[in-house]
N, C-alpha and C positions, 0 to 999 in steps of 0.2 A: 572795740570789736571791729573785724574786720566790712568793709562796704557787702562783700560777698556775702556774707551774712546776711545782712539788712536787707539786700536788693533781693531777694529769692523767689523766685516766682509761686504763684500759690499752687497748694500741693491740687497732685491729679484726681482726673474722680476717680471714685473707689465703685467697685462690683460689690454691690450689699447683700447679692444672694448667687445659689448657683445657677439661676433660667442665664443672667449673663454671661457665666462662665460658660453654658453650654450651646450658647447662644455664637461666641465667640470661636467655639471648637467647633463647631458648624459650619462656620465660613473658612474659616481654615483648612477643612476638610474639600470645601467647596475649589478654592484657588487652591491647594494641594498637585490639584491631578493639572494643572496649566503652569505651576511650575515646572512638575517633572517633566512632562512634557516637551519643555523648551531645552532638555537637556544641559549637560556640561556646559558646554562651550556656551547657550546662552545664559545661563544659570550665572558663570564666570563675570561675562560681560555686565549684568546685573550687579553683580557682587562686587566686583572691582569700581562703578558707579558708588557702590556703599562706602567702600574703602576711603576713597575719595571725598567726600560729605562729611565723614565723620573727621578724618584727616583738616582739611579747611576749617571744621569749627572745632580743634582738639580743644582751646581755650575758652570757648563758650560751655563746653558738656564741663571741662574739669572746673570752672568755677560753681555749677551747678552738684558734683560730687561735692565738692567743699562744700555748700550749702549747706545739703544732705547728711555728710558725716563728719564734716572738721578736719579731716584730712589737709594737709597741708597742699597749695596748688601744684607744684612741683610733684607733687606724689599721686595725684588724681591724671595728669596730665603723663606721669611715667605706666600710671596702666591703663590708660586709654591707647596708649603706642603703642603695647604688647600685645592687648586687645584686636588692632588694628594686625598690625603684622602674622597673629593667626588666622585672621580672616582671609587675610589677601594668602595664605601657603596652604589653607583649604579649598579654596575655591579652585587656585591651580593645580593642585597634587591630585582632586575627587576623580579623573576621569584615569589614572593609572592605578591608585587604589581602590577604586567598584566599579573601574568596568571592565566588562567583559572579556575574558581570556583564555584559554585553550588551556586543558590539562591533561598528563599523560594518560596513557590507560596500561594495561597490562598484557602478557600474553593470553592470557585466559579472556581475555575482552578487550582482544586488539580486533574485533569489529566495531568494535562502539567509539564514535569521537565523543569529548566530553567539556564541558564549559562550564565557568561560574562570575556568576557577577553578584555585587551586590546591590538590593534594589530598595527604595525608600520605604520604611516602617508606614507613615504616612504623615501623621500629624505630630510633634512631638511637647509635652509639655516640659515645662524649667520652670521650676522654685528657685531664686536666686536669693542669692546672699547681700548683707547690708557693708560688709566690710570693702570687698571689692564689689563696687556694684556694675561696673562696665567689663575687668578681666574677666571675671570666673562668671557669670553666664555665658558670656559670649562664645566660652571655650565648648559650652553646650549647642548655644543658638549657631552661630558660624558654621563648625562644622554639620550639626543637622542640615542647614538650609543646605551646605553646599552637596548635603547626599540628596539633594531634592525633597525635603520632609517641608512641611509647615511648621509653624512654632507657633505657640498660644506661651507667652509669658507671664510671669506671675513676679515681678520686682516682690524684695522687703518691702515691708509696712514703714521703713525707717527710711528709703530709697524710692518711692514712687516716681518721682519727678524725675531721678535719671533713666528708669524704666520706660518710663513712657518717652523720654526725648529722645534713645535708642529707636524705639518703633516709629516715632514721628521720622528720623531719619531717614531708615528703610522705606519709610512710603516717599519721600522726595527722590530717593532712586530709584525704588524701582514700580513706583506706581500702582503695585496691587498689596491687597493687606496678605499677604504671603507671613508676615509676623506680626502678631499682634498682644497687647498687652490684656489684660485685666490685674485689676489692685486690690486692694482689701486686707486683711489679716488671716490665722489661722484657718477660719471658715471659707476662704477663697479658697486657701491651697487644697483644706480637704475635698472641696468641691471642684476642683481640677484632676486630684486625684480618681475620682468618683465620675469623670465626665466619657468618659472613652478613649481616651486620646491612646495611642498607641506603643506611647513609651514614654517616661515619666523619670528627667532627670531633676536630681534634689542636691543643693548643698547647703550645709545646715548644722546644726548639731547632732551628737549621735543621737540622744534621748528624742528627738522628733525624725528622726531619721526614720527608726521603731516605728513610729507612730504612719508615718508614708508607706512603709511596707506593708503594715498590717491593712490599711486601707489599700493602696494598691490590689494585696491578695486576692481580694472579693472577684475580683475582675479579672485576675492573672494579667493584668498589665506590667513587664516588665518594667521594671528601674535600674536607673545609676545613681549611686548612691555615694557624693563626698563628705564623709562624716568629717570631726573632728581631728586636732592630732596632739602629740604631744614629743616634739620633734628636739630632737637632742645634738649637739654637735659634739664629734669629736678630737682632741687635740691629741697626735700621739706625739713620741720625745724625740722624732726628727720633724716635729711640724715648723712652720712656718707661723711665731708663737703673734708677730704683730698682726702679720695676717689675718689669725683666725680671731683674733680679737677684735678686730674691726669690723672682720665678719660677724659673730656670736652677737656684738651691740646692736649692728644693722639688723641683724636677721631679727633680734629679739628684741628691739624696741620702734622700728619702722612701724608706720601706720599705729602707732599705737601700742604696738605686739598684737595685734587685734587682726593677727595673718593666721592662718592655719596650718600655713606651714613656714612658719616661723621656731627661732630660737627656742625655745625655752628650760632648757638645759643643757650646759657645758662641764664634758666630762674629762679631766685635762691629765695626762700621764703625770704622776710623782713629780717623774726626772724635771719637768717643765711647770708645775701646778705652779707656783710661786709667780713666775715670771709672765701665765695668762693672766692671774687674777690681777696682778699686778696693772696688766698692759688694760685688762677690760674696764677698769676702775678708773686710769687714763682717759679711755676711749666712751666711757660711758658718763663722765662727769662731764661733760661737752653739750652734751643731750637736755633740751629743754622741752617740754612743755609747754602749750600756751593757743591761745587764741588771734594773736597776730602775726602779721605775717611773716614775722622771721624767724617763728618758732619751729621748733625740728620735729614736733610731735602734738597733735591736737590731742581734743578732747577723746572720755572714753564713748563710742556713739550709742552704745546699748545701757542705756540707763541702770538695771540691774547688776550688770557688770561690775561695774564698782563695789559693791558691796562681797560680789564674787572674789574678787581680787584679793580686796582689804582681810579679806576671812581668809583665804589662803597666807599670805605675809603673816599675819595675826598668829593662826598656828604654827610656821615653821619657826619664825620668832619665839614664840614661849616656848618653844621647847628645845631652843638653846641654837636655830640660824640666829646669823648675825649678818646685818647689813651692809655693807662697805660703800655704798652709793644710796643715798636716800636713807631715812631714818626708819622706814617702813610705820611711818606716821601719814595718816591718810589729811587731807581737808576737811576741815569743823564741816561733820554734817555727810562725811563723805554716803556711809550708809544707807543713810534715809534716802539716800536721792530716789524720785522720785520718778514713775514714768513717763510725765510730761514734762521731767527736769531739761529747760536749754540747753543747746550745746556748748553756750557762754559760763556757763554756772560753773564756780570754782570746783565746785566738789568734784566735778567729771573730766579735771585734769587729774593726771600722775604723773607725775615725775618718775623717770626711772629711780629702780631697785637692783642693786646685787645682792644676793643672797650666797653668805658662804657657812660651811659647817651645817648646812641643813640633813635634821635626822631624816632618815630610811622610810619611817612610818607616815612623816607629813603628808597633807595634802596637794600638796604644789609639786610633791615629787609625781604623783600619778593622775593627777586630774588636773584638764586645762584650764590653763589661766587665762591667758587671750587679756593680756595685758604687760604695760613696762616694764616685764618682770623677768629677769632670769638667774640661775642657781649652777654656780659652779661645782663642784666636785672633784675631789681629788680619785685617781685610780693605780694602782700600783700595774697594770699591764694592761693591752689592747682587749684580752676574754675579758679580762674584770669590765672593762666599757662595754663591749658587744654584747653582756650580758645585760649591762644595766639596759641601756639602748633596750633590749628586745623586753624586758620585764613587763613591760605596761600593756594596756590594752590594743594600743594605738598605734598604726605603721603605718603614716603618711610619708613623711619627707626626711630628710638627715642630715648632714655634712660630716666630713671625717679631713683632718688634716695631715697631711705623711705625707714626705717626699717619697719614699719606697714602697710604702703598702697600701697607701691608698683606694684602688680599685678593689684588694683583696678585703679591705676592712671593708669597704662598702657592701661588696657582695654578702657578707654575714649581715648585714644588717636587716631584719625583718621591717620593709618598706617600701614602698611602690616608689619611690625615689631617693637616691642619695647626688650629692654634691660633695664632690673633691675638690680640694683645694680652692673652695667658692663657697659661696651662702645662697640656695634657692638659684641657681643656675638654671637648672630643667625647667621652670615654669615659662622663660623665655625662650625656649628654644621648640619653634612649631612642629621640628620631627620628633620630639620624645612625647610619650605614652603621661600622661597626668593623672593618679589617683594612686587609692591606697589600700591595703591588705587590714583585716579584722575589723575592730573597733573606728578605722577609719573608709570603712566603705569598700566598694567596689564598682569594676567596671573602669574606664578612662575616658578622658577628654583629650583631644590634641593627637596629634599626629596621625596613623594609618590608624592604627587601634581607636582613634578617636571617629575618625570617619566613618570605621566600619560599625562601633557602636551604635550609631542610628540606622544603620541597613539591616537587610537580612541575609544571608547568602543566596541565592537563588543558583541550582546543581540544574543541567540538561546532561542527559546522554542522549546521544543520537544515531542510531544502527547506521552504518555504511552499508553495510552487505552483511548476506543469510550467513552464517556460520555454518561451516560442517556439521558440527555435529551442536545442536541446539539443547538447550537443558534447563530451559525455562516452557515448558508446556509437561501438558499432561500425553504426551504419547512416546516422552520418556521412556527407555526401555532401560532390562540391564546389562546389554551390553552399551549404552550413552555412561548407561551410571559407571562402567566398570574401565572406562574411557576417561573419566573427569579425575575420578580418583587417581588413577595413573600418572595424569598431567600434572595432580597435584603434589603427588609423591616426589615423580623429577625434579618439582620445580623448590617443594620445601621441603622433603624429607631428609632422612638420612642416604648420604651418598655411601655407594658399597666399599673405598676407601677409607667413610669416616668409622664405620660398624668395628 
């Protein structure tokens, strides 16, 4: 077992009721209005201080993710970078995306100048995920802080110690608890839910997703919501077949498969089918599992997981999938494992799985796996995929491979992001919008739609001068009224040309 392992520092304390959690949103509240205050430009200064810190100990946080989930250090260490790099393109982009700007008026209300900015919610809470424990909150925390909000965080139950090493950071830059954590399980988050906070971003699964909203409601606290997904790649018969094969194994067994917006089926044209399955069965017997450090894929980190898994393979198998990679034969014990099961414990490796010939009806075609696992499929045309693609509940992420049609198959595809000729391309790139349609949530993280997601828009109109003829009071007459109607006729009606 690896030292990283061993050496782990002991886990953070936990919030065991909600007087801390409101206790914390309190002061939050409190340094809130001395962040906003200090605007953009020192906000940035701050911020870029963070960038910095976190940057200099990348290899301290990522051995601590490895602690935390198994993750391999190379992979803890590639999303603390991405992490890092939206942070630093929010803090500098916040003051051309919410502030303040001039907008046209009309001739009907070419007295009125008019402006809009947008201005911070106030405090914002994050329920954060155990799989990327540093990317995908941060895609929340980041840009919040940079629209001037506070953050009360809430790490996984599985993730504590990199939760709190995040906020420990923050307070070595910039000095005030402007983010702050609290820990615990289910009962924290509903008690953050429940706290007042002003906006309430969640990523998670969808069946507790449900469960935030409905609690949120009570309060009309809005949320962002990243649910789950069940993201599909597609090959069409000009694709680039090694390509997307190398893509489809990345995408569907990195981290585990334990991504959300990850692989997990590949739907491969006729003309080409033979020659993906071919290449990914290549590409995917390369792929280990394991608990040292040369391994390509850790453990599963969600203990029940495993059992989820094994049940999905379990039924597409008996019912006539066939495996080409892995026997679809789990570790003596896989099942049972247990909630306190270590992250060393055999049974919580998997070795990748292909699955080909898997029936229509299976489970693994429509509900996520979030593990080694992925299912090829043959298509005789691009509808036949765009249709499979869109069948399920879920429209987080995609790929699609075409040298010609690529952008055009994308755009059919029902999902808040597609990736051409790439796997998961959009999650690195700080100007594109991140989230997903239906079953997998709403709302964004990342880029201007992510910034502006923790503001409000804040409209001014401002009279320059008295108007002619005024049509806002009561001493309105009807020759005003027979005056307005007039303007409005010239300006949208039918012209005596068009009659």
């Amino acid at each position: 077992m690896s030292t990283e392992y061993a050496d782990a520092p002991a886990p953070a304390p936990v919030a065991e009721d909600s007087g801390l959690v409101g206790e914390a949103v309190a002061l939050a509240r409190e340094t809130q209005s001395w962040w906003a205050a200090i605007g953009f430009a020192g906000r940035r200064h701050l911020l870029d201080r963070w960038c910095r810190d976190l940057a200099d100990n990348i290899d301290e946080l990522a051995a601590l993710v490895r602690a935390e989930t198994g993750k391999p250090h190379g992979d803890a260490a590639l999303e603390i970078g991405l992490a890092i790099e939206h942070l630093a393109w929010a803090s500098k982009h916040a003051p051309s995306v919410l502030g303040r700007r001039r907008v046209g008026s009309t001739l009907l209300a070419f007295h009125v100048a008019a402006t809009v900015e947008y201005l911070p919610y106030g405090v914002i809470g994050v329920i954060g995920p155990w799989n990327y424990p540093v990317f995908t909150p941060m895609g929340s925390i980041g840009y919040a802080l940079a629209g001037g909000n506070a953050v009360v965080f809430k790490p996984s139950e599985l993730t504590p110690r990199t939760g709190q090493w995040l906020v420990d950071s923050f307070e070595r830059a910039v000095g005030r608890p402007v983010l702050l954590a609290v820990q615990g399980g289910p009962e924290v988050g509903d008690a953050l839910c429940r706290s007042g906070v002003d906006k309430l971003g969640f990523t998670g699964s969808t069946g507790t997703a449900k469960k935030v909203m409905a609690t949120c409601a009570k309060t009309l606290t809005p949320v962002l919501i990243e649910g789950g997904g069940k993201d599909a790649l597609i090959v069409d018969e000009d694709g680039d077949v090694e390509a997307a094969a190398a893509a489809a194994v990345w995408g569907g067994m990195s981290n585990a498969g334990q991504t959300c917006i990850g692989v997990e089926r590949v739907l491969a044209h006729t003309a080409v089918y033979d020659q993906v399955v071919a290449a990914i069965v290549r590409e995917a017997s390369t792929v280990r599992a394991g608990t040292d450090d040369e391994a390509d894929l850790g453990p599963i980190t969600l203990p029940k997981q495993v059992g989820i898994i094994q049940e999905q393979v379990i039924d597409a198998t008996s019912g006539g999938a066939r495996a080409l990679v892995g026997d679809g034969q789990f570790p003596a014990g896989a099942t049972g494992v247990g909630p306190d099961s270590e992250l060393s414990d055999p049974a919580r490796l998997i070795q990748p799985v292909v699955l080909v010939d898997t029936p229509s009806g299976a489970l693994i075609q429509t509900q996520e796996t979030f593990g080694p696992v992925i299912t090829v499929d043959r298509v005789s045309d691009m509808d036949e995929a765009v249709a499979a693609v869109n069948s399920v509940s879920y429209g987080l992420g995609s790929a699609v491979f075409s040298r010609r049609n690529g952008p055009e198959l994308a755009r059919r595809i029902r999902s808040g992001m597609t990736s051409v000729n790439n796997v998961i391309g959009f999650a690195g790139l700080p100007e594109l919008p991140f989230g997903g349609v239906g079953g997998s949530g709403f709302g964004r993280i990342h880029g201007a739609d992510g910034l502006r997601e923790f503001c409000y828009a804040k409209s001014v109109a401002t009279q320059r001068f008295t108007p002619p003829v005024g049509v806002t009071n009561f001493e309105r007459r009807a020759r005003v009224d027979g005056i307005f109607r007039t303007a409005v006729t010239l300006l949208h009606g039918t012209r005596p040309w068009q009659r």
